[in-house]
KEDREN-771132 format. One record per residue (C-alpha): residue number from 1; residue in three letters; y, x, z. Coordinates in steps of 0.2 Angstrom, whole numbers, m for minus. Each point is the difference from the previous one (the first is absolute). Layout:
REM KEDREN-771132
+-----+------+-------+-------+-------+
: seq : type :    yy :    xx :    zz :
+-----+------+-------+-------+-------+
: NUM :  Ala :     Y :     X :     Z :
...
+-----+------+-------+-------+-------+
This chain:
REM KEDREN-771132
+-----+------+-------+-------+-------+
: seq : type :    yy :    xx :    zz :
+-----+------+-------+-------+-------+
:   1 :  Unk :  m221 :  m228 :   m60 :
:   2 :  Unk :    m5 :   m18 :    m5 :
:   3 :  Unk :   m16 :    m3 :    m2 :
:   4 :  Unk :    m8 :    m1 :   m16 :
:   5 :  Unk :   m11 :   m16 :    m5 :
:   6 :  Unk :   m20 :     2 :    m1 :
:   7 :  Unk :   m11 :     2 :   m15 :
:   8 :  Unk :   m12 :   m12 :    m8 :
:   9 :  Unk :   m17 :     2 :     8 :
:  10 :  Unk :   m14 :     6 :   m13 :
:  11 :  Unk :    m9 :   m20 :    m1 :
:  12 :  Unk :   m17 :    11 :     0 :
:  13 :  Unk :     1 :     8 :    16 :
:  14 :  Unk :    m8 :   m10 :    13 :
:  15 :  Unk :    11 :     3 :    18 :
:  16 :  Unk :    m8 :   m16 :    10 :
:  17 :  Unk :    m6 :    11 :    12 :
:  18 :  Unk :    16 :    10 :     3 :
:  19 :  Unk :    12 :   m12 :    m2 :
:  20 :  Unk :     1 :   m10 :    18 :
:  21 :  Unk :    13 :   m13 :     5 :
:  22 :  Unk :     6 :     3 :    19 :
:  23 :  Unk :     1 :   m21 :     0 :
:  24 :  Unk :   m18 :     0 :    m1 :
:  25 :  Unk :    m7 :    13 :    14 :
:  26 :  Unk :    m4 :    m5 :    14 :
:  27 :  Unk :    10 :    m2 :    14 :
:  28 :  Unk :    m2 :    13 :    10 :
:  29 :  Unk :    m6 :    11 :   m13 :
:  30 :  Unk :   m12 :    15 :     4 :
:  31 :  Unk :     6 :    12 :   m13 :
:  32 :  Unk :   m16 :    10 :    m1 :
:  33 :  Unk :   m11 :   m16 :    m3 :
:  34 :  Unk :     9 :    m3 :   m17 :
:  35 :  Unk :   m10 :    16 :    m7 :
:  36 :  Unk :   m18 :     3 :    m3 :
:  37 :  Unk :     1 :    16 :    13 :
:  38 :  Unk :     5 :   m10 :    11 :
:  39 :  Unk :     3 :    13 :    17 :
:  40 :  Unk :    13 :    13 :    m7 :
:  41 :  Unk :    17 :     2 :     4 :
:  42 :  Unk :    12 :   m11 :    m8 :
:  43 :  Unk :    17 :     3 :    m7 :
:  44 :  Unk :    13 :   m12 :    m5 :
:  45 :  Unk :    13 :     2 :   m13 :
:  46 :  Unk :    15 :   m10 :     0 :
:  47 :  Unk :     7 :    m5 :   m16 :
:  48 :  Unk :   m14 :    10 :   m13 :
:  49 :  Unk :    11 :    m2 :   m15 :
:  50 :  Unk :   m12 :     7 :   m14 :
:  51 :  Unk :   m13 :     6 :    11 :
:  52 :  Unk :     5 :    19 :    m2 :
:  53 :  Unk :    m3 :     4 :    19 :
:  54 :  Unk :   m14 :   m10 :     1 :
:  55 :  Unk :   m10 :     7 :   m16 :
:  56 :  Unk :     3 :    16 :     8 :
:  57 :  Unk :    m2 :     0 :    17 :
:  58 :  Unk :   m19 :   m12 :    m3 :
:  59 :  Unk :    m5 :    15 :   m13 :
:  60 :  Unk :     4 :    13 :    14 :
:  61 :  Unk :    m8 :    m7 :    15 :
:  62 :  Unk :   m14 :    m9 :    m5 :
:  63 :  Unk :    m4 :    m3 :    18 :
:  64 :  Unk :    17 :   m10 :     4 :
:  65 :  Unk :     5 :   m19 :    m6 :
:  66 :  Unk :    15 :    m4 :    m7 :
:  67 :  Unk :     6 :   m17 :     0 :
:  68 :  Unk :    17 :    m2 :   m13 :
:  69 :  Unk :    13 :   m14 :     4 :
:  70 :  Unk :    13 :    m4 :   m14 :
:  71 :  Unk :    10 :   m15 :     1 :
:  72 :  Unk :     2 :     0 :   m20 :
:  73 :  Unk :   m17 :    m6 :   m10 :
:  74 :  Unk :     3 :     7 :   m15 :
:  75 :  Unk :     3 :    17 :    10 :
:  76 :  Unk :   m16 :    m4 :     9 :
:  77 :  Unk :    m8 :    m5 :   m13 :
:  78 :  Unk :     3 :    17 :    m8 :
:  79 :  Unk :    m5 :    11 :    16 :
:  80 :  Unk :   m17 :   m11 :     1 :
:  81 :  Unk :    m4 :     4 :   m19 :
:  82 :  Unk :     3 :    20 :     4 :
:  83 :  Unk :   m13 :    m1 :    16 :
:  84 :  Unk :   m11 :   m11 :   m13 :
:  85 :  Unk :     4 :    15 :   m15 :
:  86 :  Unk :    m7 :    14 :    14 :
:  87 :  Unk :   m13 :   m12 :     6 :
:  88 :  Unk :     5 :     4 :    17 :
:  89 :  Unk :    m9 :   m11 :    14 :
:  90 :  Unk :     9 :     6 :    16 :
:  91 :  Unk :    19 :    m6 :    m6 :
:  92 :  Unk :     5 :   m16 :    m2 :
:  93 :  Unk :    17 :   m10 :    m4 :
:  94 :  Unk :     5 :   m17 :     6 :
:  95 :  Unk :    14 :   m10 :    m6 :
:  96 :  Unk :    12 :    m8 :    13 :
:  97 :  Unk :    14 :     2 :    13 :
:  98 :  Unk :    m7 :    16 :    10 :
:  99 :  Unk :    14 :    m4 :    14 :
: 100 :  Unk :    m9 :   m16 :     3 :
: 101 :  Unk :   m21 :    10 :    m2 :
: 102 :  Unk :     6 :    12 :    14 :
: 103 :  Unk :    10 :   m14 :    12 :
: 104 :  Unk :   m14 :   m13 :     0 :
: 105 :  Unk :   m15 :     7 :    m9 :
: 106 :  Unk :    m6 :    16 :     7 :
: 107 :  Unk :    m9 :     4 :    18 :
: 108 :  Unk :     6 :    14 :    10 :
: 109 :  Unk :    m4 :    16 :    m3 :
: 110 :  Unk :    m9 :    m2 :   m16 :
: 111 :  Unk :     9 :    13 :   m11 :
: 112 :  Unk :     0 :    16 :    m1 :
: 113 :  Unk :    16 :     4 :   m11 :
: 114 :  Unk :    14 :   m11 :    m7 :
: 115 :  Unk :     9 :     5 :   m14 :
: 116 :  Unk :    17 :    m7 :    m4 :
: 117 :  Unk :     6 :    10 :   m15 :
: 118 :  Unk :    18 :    m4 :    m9 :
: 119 :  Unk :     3 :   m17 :     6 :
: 120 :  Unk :    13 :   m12 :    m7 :
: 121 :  Unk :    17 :     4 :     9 :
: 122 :  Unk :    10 :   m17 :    m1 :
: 123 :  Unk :    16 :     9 :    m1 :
: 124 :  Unk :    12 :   m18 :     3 :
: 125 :  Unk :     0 :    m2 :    19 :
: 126 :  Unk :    m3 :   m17 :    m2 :
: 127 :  Unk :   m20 :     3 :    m7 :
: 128 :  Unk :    m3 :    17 :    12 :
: 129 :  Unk :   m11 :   m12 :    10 :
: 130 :  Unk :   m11 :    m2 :   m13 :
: 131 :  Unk :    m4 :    20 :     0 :
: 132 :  Unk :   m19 :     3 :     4 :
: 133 :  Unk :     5 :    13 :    13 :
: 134 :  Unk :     8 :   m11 :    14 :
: 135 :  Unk :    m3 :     0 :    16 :
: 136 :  Unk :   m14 :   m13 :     3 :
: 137 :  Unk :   m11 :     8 :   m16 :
: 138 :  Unk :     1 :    16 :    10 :
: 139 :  Unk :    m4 :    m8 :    14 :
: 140 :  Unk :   m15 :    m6 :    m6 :
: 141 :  Unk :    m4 :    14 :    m9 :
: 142 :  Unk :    m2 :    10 :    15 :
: 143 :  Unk :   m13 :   m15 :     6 :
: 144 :  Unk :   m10 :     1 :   m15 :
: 145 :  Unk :     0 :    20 :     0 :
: 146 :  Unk :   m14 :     9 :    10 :
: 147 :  Unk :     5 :    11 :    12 :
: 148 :  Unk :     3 :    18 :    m8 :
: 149 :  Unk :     4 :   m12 :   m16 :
: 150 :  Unk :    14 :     5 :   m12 :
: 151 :  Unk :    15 :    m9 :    m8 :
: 152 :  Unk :     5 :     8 :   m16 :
: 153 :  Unk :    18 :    m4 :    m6 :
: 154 :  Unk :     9 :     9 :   m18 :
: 155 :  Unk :    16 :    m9 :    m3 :
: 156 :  Unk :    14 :     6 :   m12 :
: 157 :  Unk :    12 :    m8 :    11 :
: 158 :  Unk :     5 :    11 :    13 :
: 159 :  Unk :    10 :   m15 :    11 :
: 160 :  Unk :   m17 :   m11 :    m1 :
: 161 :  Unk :   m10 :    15 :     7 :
: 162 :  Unk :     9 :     3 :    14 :
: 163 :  Unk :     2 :   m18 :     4 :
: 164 :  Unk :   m19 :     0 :    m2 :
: 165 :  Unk :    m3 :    14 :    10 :
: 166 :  Unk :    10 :    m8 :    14 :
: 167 :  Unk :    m9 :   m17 :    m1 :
: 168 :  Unk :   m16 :    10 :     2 :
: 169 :  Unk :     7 :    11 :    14 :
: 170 :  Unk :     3 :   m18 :    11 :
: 171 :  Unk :   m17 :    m6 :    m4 :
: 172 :  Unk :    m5 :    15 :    14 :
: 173 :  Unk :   m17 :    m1 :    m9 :
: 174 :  Unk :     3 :    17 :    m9 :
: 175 :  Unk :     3 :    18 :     1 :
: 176 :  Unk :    16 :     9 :    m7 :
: 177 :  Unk :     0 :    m2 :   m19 :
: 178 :  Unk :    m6 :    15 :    m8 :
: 179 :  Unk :     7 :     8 :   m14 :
: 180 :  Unk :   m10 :     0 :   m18 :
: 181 :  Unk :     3 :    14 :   m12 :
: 182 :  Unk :     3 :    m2 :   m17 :
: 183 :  Unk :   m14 :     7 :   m12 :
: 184 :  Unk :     1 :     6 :   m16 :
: 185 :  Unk :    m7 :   m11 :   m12 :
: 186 :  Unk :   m16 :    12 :   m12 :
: 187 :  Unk :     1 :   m15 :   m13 :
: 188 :  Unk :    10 :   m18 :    m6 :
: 189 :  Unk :    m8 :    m9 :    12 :
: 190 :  Unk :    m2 :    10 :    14 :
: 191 :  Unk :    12 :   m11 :    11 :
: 192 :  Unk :    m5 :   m10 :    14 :
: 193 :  Unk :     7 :   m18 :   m10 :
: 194 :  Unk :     7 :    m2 :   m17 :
: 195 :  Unk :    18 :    m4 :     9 :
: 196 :  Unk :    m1 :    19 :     9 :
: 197 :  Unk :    m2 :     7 :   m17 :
: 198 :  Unk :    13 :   m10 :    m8 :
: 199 :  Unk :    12 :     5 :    15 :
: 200 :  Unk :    m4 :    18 :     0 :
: 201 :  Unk :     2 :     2 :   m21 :
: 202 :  Unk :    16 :    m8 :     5 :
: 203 :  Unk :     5 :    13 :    10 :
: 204 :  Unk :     3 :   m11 :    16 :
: 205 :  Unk :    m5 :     4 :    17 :
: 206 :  Unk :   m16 :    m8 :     9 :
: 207 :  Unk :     1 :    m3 :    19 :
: 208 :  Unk :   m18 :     2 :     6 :
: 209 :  Unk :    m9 :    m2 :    18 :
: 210 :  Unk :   m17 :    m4 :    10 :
: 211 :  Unk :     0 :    m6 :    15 :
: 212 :  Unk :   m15 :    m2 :    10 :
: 213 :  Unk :    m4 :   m12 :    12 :
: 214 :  Unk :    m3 :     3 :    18 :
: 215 :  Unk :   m11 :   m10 :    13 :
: 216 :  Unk :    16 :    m8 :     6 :
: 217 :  Unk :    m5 :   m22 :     1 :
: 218 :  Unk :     9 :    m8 :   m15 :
: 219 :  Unk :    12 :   m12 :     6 :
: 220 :  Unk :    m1 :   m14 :   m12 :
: 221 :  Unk :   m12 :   m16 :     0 :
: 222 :  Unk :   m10 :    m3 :   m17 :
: 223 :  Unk :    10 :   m14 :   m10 :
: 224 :  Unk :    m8 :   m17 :    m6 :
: 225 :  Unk :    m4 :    m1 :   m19 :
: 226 :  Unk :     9 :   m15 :    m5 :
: 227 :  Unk :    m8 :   m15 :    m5 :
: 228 :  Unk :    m8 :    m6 :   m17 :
: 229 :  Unk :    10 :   m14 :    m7 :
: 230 :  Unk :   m13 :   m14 :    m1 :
: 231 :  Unk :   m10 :    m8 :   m14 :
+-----+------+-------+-------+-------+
């Protein structure tokens, strides 16, 4: 299903302290030093969308940070004036290329979860090398992940899981996937993102796993954020 566009922001809702741009973190980036708690664990999203997992999971576990990625601003915009609506101080959203935060931004082992949920499939084989799920994001993603540190990944596209699932597997960094039951949802919104509910109204299957991440040394060496242009 395409994605619809993002709504308007309300003009009165002040979301400077939500709203981050991954350009502008520092490089590395101590997730837990971008919230006033500072010492908690830290769980990344990968593509937030309107901030439904995030809104949720912050109100739950108030003792957990969540730091939101979304490539699109006016998606991450939205996401940022949701946190700012709950005036939730342990989640955050940055907008940028989350590929590029988790290759070259992020120290090892600072997360504790990493949640990739629905990601663009790039059905042409000529753009599959632009899915976020590729071999050198998991890769890293198992770097960046503490030990005992989980990757969550819900896709509707059952070729793209297994493919993803695969990638993980070579990483060596992570246990064998684990299955996730589907809930029952008790009200409209009670999915994990807007897409899930969308899919599941739908009627279409959701392929869901965990997989957690062992004490096995991560093979890959951190990347170089590129340059800023000068002047």
């Amino acid at each position: 299903m395409p994605r619809r566009g993002a709504k308007k922001p309300d003009p009165a809702l002040d979301v400077s302290w939500h709203l981050l741009r991954i350009a502008d973190l520092p490089a590395p980036c101590l997730p837990a030093e971008l919230f006033p708690t500072g010492a908690a664990p830290v769980e990344l999203e990968v593509g937030s969308g309107k901030g439904l997992f995030l809104a949720t999971a912050a109100a739950a576990h108030p003792q957990r940070l969540y730091l939101g990625t979304e490539i699109a601003f006016g998606y991450a915009r939205l996401a940022a004036g949701r946190l700012a609506r709950a005036r939730l101080t342990n989640a955050r959203v940055a907008h940028g290329d989350a590929g590029l935060l988790v290759r070259s931004g992020l120290p090892d082992g600072c997360l504790a979860a990493v949640h990739v949920y629905f990601p663009d499939p790039w059905w042409k084989a000529r753009h599959k090398k632009r899915r976020v799920l590729s071999a050198i994001f998991l890769d890293h993603v198992g770097r960046v992940l503490a030990a005992d540190g989980v990757l969550h990944v819900w896709t509707d596209v059952e070729e793209y899981f297994r493919e993803s699932l695969d990638l993980a597997a070579a990483t060596g960094c992570f246990a064998p996937a684990q299955d996730v039951p589907a809930t029952e949802p008790t009200h409209d919104l009670d999915y994990r993102t807007h897409f899930e509910r969308r899919t599941r109204l739908a009627g279409a299957p959701v392929w869901r796993a965990a997989l957690v991440r062992t004490g096995a040394a991560a093979r890959v060496v951190r990347e170089e954020r590129p340059s800023p242009p000068p002047g």
